[in-house]
TORLO-74438 format. One record per residue (C-alpha): residue number from 1; residue in one letter; chain; x, y, z. Coordinates in Angstrom, 3 decimals. Example, Ala and Ser with C-alpha at 12.3 -4.5 7.8 and 13.67 -1.06 7.14 Angstrom:
<nodes>
nr,rest,kette,c1,c2,c3
1,a,A,12.300,-4.500,7.800
2,s,A,13.670,-1.060,7.140
</nodes>
This chain:
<nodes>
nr,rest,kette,c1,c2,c3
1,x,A,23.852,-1.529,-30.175
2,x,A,20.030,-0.750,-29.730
3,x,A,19.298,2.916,-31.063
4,x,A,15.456,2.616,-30.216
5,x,A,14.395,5.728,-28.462
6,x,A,13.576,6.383,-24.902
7,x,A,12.321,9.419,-23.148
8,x,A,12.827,10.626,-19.467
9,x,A,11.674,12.943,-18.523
10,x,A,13.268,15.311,-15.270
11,x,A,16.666,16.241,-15.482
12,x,A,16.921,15.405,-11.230
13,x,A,18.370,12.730,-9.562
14,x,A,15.882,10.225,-10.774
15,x,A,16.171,10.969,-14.311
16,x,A,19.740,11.347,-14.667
17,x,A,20.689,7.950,-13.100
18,x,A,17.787,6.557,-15.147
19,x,A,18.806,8.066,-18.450
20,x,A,22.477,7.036,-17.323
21,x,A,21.847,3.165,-16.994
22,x,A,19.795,3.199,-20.315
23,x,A,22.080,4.479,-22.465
24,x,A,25.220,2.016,-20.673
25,x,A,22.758,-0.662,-22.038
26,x,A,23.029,0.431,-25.439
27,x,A,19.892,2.659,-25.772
28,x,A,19.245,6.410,-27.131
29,x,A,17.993,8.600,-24.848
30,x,A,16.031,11.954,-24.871
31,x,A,16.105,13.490,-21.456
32,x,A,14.280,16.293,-21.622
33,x,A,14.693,18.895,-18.441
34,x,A,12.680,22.212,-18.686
35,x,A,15.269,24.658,-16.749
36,x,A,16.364,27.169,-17.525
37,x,A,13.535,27.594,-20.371
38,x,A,11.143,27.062,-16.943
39,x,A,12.231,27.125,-13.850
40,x,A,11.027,26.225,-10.050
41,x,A,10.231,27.753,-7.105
42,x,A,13.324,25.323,-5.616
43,x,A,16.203,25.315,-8.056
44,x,A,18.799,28.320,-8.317
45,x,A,20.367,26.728,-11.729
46,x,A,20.113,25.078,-14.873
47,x,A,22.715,21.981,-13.853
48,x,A,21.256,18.438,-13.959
49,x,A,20.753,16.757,-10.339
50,x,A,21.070,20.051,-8.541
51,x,A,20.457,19.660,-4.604
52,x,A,17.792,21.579,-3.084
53,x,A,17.196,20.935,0.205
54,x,A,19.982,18.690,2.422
55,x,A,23.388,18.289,1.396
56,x,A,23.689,14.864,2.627
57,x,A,23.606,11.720,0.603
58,x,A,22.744,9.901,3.475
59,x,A,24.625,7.697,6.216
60,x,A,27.933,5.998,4.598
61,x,A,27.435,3.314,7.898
62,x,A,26.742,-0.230,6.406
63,x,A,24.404,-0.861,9.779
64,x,A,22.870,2.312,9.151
65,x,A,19.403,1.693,6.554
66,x,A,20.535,4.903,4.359
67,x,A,23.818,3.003,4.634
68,x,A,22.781,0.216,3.177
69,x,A,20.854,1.937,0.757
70,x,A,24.698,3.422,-0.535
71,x,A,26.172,0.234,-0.594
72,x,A,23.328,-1.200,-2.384
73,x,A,23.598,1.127,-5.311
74,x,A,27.143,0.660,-5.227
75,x,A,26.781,-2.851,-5.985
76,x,A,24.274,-1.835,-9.039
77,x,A,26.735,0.374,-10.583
78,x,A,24.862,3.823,-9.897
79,x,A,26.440,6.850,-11.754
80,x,A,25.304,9.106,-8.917
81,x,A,26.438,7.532,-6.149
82,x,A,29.797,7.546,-8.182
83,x,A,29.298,11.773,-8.655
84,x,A,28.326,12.110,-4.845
85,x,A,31.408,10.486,-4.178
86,x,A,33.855,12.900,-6.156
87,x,A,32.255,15.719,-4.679
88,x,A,32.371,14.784,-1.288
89,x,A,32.566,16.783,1.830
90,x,A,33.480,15.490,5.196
91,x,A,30.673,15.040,7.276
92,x,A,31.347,11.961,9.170
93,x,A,29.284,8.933,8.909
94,x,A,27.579,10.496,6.182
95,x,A,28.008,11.130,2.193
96,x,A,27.698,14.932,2.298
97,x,A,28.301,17.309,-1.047
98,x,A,29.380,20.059,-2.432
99,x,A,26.166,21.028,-4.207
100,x,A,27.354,23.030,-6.810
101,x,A,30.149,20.489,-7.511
102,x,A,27.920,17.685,-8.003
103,x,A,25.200,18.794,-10.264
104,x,A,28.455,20.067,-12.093
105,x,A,29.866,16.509,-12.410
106,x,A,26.641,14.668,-13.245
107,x,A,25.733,17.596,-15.483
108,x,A,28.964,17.165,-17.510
109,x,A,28.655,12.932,-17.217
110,x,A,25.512,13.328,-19.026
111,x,A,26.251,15.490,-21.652
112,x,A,29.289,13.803,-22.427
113,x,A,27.272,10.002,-22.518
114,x,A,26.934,10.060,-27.010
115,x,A,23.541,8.373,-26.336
116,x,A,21.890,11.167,-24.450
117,x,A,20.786,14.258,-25.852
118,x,A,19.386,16.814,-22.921
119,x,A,16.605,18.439,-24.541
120,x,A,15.998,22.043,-22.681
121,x,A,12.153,22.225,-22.896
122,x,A,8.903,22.042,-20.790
123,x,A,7.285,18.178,-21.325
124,x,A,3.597,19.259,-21.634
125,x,A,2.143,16.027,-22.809
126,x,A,3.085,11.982,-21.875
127,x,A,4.829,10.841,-25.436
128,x,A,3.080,7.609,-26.483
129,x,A,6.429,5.684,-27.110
130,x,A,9.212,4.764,-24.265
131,x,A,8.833,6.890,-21.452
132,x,A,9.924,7.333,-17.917
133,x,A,8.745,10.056,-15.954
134,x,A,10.662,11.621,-13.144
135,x,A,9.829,14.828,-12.950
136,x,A,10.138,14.982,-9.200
137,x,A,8.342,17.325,-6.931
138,x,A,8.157,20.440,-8.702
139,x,A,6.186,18.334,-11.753
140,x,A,4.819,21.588,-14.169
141,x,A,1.304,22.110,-13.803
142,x,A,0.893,21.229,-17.281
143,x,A,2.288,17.759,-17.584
144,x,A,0.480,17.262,-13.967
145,x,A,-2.484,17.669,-15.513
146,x,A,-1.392,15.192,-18.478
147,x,A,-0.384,12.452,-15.525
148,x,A,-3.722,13.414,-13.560
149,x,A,-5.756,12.350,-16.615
150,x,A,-4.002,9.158,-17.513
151,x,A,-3.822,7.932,-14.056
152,x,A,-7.320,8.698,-13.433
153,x,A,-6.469,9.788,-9.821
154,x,A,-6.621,12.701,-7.423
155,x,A,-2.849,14.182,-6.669
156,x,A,-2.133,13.158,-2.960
157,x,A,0.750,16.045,-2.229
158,x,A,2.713,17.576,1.135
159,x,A,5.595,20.685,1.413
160,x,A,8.773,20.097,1.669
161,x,A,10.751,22.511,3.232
162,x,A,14.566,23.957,2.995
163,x,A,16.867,24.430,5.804
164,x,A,18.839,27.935,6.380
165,x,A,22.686,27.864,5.066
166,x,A,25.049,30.189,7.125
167,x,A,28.176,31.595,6.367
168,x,A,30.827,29.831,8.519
169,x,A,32.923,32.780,9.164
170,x,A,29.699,34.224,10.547
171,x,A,29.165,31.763,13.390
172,x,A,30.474,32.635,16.817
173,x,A,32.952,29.950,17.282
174,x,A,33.688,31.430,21.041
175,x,A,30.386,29.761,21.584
176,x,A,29.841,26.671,18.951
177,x,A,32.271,23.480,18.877
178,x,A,33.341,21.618,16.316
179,x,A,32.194,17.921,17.042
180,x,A,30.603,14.899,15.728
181,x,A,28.152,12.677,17.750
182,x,A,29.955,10.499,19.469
183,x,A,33.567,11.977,18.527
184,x,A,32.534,10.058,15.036
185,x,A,34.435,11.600,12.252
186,x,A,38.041,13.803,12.146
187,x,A,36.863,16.929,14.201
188,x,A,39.842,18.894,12.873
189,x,A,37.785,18.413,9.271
190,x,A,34.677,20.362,10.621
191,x,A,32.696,17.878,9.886
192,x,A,29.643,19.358,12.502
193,x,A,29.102,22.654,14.064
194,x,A,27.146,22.860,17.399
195,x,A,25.725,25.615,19.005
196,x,A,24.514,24.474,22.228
197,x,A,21.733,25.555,24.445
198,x,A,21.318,25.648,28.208
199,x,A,17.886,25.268,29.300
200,x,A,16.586,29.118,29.909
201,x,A,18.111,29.432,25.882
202,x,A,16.205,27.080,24.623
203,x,A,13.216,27.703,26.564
204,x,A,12.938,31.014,25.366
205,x,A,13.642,29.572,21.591
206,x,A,10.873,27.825,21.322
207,x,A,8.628,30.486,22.681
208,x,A,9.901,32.474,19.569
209,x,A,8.987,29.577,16.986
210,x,A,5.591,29.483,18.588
211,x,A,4.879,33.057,18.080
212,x,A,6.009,33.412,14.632
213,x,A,4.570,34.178,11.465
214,x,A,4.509,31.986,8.959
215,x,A,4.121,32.265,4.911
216,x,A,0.543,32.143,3.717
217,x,A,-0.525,28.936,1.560
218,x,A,-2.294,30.087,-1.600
219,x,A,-6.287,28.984,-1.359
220,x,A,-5.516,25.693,-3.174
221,x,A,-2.973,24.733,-0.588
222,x,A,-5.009,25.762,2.252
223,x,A,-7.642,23.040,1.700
224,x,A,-5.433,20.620,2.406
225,x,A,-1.733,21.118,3.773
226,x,A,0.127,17.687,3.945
227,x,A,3.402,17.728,5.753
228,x,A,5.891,15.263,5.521
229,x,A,6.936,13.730,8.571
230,x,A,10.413,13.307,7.806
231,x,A,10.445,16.666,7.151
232,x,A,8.486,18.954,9.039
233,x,A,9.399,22.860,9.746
234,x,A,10.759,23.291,13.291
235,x,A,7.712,25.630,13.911
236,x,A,5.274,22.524,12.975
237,x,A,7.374,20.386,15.670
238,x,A,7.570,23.015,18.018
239,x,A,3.794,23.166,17.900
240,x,A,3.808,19.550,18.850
241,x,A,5.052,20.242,22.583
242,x,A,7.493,22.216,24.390
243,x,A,10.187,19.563,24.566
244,x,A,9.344,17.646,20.866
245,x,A,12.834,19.614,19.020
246,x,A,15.252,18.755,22.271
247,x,A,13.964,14.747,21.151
248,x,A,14.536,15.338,17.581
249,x,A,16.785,17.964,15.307
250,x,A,17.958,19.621,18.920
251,x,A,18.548,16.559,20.723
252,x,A,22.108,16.800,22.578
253,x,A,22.813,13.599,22.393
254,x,A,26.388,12.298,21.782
255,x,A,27.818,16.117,22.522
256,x,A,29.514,17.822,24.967
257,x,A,29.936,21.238,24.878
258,x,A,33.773,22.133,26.178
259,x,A,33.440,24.854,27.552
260,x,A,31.509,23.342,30.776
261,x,A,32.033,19.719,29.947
262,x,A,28.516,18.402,29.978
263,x,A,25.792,17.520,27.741
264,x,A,24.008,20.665,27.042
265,x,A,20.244,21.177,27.015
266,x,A,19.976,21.333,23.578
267,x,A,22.166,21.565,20.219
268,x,A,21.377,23.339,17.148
269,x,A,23.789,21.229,14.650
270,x,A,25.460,22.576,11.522
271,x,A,27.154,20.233,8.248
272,x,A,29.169,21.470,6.103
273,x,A,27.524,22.526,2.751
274,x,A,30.623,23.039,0.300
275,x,A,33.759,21.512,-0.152
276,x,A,35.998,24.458,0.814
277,x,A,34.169,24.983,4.174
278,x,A,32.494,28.527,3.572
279,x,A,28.893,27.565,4.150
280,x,A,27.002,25.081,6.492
281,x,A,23.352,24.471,6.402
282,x,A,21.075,24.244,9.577
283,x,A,20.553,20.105,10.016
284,x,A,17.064,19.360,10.389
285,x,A,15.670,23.266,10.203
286,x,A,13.068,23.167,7.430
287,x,A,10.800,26.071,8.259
288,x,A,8.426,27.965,6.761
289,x,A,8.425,31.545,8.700
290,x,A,8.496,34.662,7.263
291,x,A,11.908,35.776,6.407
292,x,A,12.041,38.732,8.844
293,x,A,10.470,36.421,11.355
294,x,A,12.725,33.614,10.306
295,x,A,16.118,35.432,10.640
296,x,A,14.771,36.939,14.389
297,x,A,14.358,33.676,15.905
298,x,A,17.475,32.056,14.399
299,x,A,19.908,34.546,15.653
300,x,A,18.733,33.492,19.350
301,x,A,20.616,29.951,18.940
302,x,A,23.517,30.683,20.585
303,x,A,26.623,31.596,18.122
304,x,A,24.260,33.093,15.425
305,x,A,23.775,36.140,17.000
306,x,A,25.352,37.609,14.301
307,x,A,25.246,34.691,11.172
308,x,A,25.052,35.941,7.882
309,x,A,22.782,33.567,6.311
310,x,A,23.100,32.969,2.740
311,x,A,19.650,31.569,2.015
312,x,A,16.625,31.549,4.470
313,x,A,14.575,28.491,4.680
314,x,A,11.349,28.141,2.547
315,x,A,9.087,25.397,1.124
316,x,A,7.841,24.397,-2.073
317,x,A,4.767,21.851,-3.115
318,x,A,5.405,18.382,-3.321
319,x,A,3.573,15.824,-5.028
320,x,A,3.465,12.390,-6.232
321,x,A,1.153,9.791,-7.260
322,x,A,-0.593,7.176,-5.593
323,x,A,1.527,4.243,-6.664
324,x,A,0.023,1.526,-4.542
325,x,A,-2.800,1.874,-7.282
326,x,A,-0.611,2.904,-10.178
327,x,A,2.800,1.337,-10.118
328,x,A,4.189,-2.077,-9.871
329,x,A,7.333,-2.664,-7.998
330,x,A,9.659,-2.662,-11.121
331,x,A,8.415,0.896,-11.323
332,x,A,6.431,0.063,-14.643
333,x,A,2.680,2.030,-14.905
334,x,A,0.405,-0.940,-14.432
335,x,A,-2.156,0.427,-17.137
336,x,A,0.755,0.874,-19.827
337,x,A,3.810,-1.104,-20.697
338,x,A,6.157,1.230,-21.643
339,x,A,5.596,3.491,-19.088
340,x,A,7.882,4.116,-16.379
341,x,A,7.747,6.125,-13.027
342,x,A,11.001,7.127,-10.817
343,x,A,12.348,9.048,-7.894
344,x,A,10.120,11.611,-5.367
345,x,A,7.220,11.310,-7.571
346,x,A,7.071,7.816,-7.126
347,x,A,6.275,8.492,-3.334
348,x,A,10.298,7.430,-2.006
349,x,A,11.540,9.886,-0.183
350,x,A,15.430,10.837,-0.048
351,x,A,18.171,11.452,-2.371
352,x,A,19.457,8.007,-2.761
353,x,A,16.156,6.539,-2.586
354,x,A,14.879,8.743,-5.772
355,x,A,18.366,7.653,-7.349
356,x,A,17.554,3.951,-6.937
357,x,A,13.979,3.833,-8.692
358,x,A,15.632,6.167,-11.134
359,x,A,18.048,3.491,-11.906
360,x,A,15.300,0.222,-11.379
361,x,A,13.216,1.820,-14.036
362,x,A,16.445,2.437,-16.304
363,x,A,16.800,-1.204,-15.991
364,x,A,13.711,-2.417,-16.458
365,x,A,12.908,0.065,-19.580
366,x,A,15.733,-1.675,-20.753
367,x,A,14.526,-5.213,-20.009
368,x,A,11.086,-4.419,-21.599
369,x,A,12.351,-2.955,-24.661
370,x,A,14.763,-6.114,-25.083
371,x,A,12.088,-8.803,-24.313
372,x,A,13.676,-9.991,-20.863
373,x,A,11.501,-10.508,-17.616
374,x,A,11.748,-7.422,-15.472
375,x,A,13.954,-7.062,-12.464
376,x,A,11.608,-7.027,-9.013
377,x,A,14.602,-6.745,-6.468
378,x,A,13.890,-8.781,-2.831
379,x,A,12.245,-7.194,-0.510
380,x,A,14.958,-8.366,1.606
381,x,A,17.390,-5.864,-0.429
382,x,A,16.992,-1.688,0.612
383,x,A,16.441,-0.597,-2.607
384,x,A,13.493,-3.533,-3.326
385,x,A,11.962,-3.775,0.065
386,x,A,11.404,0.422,-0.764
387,x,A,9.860,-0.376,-4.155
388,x,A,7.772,-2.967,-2.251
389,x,A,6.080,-0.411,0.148
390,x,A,5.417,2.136,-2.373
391,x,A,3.463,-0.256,-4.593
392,x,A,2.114,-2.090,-1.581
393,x,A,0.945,0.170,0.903
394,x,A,-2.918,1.629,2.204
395,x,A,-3.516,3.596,-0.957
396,x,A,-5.842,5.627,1.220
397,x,A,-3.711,7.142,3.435
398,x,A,-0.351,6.372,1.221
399,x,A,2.304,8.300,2.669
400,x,A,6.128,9.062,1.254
401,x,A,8.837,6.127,2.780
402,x,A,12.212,6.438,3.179
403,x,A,15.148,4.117,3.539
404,x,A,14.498,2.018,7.093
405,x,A,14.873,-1.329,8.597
406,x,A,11.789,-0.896,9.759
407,x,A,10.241,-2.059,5.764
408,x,A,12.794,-4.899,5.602
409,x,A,11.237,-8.405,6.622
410,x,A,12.332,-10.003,9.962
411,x,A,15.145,-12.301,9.716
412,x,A,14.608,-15.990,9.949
413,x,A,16.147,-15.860,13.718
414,x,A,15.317,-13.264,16.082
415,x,A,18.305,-11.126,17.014
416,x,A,17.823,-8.886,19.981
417,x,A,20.763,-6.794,20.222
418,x,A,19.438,-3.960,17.971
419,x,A,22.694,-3.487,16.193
420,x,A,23.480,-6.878,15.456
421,x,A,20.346,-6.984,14.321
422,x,A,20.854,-4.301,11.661
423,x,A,24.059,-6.264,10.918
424,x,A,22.252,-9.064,10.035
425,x,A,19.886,-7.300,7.561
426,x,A,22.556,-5.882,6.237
427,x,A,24.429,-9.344,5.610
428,x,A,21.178,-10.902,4.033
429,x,A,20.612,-7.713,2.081
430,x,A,23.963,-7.815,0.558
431,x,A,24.070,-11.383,0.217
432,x,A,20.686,-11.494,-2.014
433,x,A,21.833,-8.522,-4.212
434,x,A,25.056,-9.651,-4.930
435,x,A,23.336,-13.159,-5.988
436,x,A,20.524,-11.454,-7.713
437,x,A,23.213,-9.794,-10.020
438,x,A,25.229,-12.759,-10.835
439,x,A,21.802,-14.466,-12.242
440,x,A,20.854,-11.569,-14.583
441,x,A,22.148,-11.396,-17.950
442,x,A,23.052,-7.719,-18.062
443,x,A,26.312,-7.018,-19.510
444,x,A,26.851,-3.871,-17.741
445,x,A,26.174,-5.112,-14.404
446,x,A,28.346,-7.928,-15.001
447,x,A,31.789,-6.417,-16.571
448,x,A,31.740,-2.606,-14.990
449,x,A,33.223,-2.237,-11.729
450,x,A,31.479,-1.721,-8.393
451,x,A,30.726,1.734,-7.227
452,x,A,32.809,0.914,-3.704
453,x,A,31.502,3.238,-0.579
454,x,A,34.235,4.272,1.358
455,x,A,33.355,4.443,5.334
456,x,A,35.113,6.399,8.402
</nodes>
C-alpha cells in the first residue's frame, strides 16, 4: 500500500468521488470540508455531497448525453453514481434523489473508507504537497484569494440559482396530473406533477414575473452579473420574450392534461424531491425574486393556489477558473505538477459532470504520484470530450459546459436520423472507454465491478 499523503480539498461531489478513487488506489487522504465550522449561503447541513439545487442526477437514457455521461461513470467505477443509485427516487428517465439520503450515504462511505480522514476546517492557503482542489462554487473568499494569486488570473463567475420545493399534499391535485412526457415512466409512482396552463393563465403569469422585484446584488456583483445559461431564473427568461418559458421549462410538450384531453398552453412541471413522496421541487424554476414577490407569482400556476412551499428559490455566487489557460485535460494545473482541479470550479457544469473530473483527477493524482503517464480520456468518450472543452475553449469568453452531443466529434459516417445518431455516439463512446480501461494498468478498475445503470 502507498501511505503518501494527498489533500482535497471540498467535501462536494467533486471531492468526495475524488478522495474516494484515491484512497481505492492505495493512497491516504486528507479531505478537508469547512462545514459546519463555515458554512454557505447554499448548504442547510454538514453531510458530504449534499444537493443544493436539482434533485436529478441526470437522464438514466443511454441516447440521452447526461445518459451517457451515467453509464460512463458506471464503467469507471464511480462511488457516487453507486450512492445516487441507493437513494433513488422515481422520476422516469432520470436518476433523481432523495437529497438528504444521499449526502447521508456518501457521508457515511467516506468516513468509513480507513484511508480518509475528513478534516472539519476552512482551507485558507493551497498546501505545497499533493493537492486537489474542489471546492466548488461557494470557494471561501480566503482560499479564492490563495487560487487568484497562484493562477495569476481574474475570477470569471455567474449565479446559480435554486428552484422552489412544495409540499405535495399542498398541490391541488383537482387541477395537476400525474404524468411523464410521453407516458415515460410508471405514472402510478408520481414520477412528475403538472400543473397546466391555458393560454389567458399563462399570459397573465408572465406579466407577474415581469413586474417583480428581484433581490439586490451587492456592489461587487453589480459590476458584472454573469448568468448561466443552463440555468437562468424564470424572470431572466421571461425578460427574453413573452413566449421564451412556453419553449423551455413551460413547454407542454409530451402532456395532456385529462381533464380536457389536449395539450395545454403551458405546464409548470414538478419531480419528486424525496424518497417517500412529501416534497417536489419546481423543474427548471431558478429565480431570484423577492420572497414575498416570489411566493405571489407562484401561487398563480394553476394547483398552487394554496402550496405550502418548503423553501423559496434563491441564488448564490458561482465561480470558477479559467481553465482553458490553467488546466490540462487530465485536470492537472499546468504551472504545478501536483496540483489538481475538479468539479464546478473547473468550469463543468452538472452533478455528474463535477463527479467525473472529481474522479479523473483522483486518477490521475494517483498516476502522478506512482510515476505512470496520466489518463487523457477520448474526446470521443462524455466524460473526456467534457474535459476537452474546458481546457480547450475561447478563454476570453470561456463559459461553463455541460454534458452534450453537441462537444462529441462527428462520427466517421454521417447519420441523419437524429436518434440513431445519438445511438451511434453512444456505441463509439462506450466502445473506446471500455477499451481504454482494459489497456490501463489500474488494479481497481480492472478487478471491482461495474457501477451498472439501471434504465426504465
Amino acid at each position: 500500500m502507498n501511505k503518501q499523503n494527498v489533500t482535497v480539498i471540498g467535501g462536494g461531489l467533486a471531492g468526495s468521488e475524488a478522495a474516494w478513487q484515491l484512497a481505492e488506489r492505495g493512497f491516504q487522504v486528507d479531505l478537508y470540508e469547512m462545514r459546519p465550522v463555515k458554512t454557505t449561503g447554499a448548504h442547510v447541513t454538514d453531510r458530504l455531497a449534499e444537493l443544493v439545487c436539482s434533485n436529478s442526477m441526470g437522464s438514466k437514457l443511454r441516447d440521452r448525453a447526461p445518459g451517457l455521461l451515467n453509464a460512463e461513470l458506471g464503467l469507471l467505477r464511480s462511488l457516487l453514481l453507486r450512492c445516487a443509485q441507493q437513494a433513488s427516487v422515481p422520476a422516469g428517465g432520470a436518476l433523481a434523489v432523495d437529497r438528504e439520503i444521499f449526502a447521508q450515504v456518501v457521508t457515511e462511505a467516506i468516513h468509513s473508507h480507513p484511508s480518509i480522514q475528513v478534516i472539519r476546517e476552512e482551507m485558507t492557503t493551497l498546501p505545497t504537497t499533493p493537492t486537489i482542489v474542489a471546492t466548488g462554487p461557494l470557494t471561501s473568499p480566503a482560499l479564492a484569494k490563495e487560487i487568484a494569486k497562484l493562477t495569476s488570473e481574474d475570477y470569471l463567475y455567474f449565479y446559480d440559482a435554486i428552484a422552489p420545493i412544495v409540499s405535495a399534499e399542498s398541490i391541488d391535485m383537482n387541477i395537476a396530473f400525474r404524468a411523464s412526457r410521453y407516458d415515460r415512466g410508471d405514472e402510478e409512482e408520481g414520477d412528475y406533477i403538472n400543473c397546466p396552463m391555458n393560454k389567458e393563465e399563462y399570459d397573465r403569469f408572465v406579466e407577474a414575473l415581469l413586474n417583480t422585484e428581484v433581490i439586490e446584488l451587492r456592489d461587487f456583483e453589480r459590476e458584472d452579473p454573469h448568468f448561466f445559461e443552463g440555468c437562468l431564473p424564470i424572470e431572466q427568461l421571461a425578460a427574453r420574450g413573452h413566449d421564451t418559458l412556453a419553449f423551455g421549462p413551460m413547454r407542454p410538450i409530451g402532456l395532456r392534461d385529462p381533464r380536457t384531453g389536449k395539450r395545454p398552453h403551458a405546464v409548470v412541471q414538478l419531480r419528486r424531491d424525496n424518497l417517500i413522496g412529501t416534497l417536489y421541487n419546481i423543474v427548471g424554476f431558478q429565480t431570484n425574486m423577492k420572497w414575498g414577490q416570489q411566493e405571489k407569482a407562484l401561487r398563480l400556476i394553476p394547483g398552487l393556489e394554496s402550496a405550502e412551499f418548503m423553501r423559496m428559490g434563491q441564488m448564490h455566487r458561482n465561480t470558477f477558473i479559467n481553465s482553458p489557460e490553467l488546466l490540462h485535460p487530465t485536470m492537472q494545473f499546468r504551472q504545478r505538477d501536483n496540483l489538481f482541479f475538479a468539479g464546478q470550479i473547473t468550469g463543468v457544469e452538472g452533478y455528474m459532470g463535477n463527479i467525473a473530473t472529481g474522479l479523473i483527477s483522483g486518477i490521475n493524482m494517483a498516476r502522478f504520484l506512482q510515476g505512470k503517464a496520466l489518463w487523457t480520456l477520448p474526446e470521443t468518450t462524455m466524460i473526456g470530450a467534457l474535459c476537452h472543452y474546458v481546457t480547450h475553449a475561447e478563454p476570453k469568453h470561456f463559459q461553463p459546459m455541460k454534458a452534450n452531443f453537441g462537444i462529441l466529434p462527428p462520427l466517421a459516417e454521417h447519420i441523419k436520423n437524429k436518434r440513431e445518431r445519438y445511438g451511434g455516439y453512444v456505441e463509439r463512446a462506450l466502445k473506446d472507454m471500455q477499451k481504454e480501461i482494459e489497456t490501463r494498468e489500474d488494479t481497481y478498475l480492472l478487478n471491482t465491478p461495474q457501477v451498472t445503470l439501471e434504465t426504465p
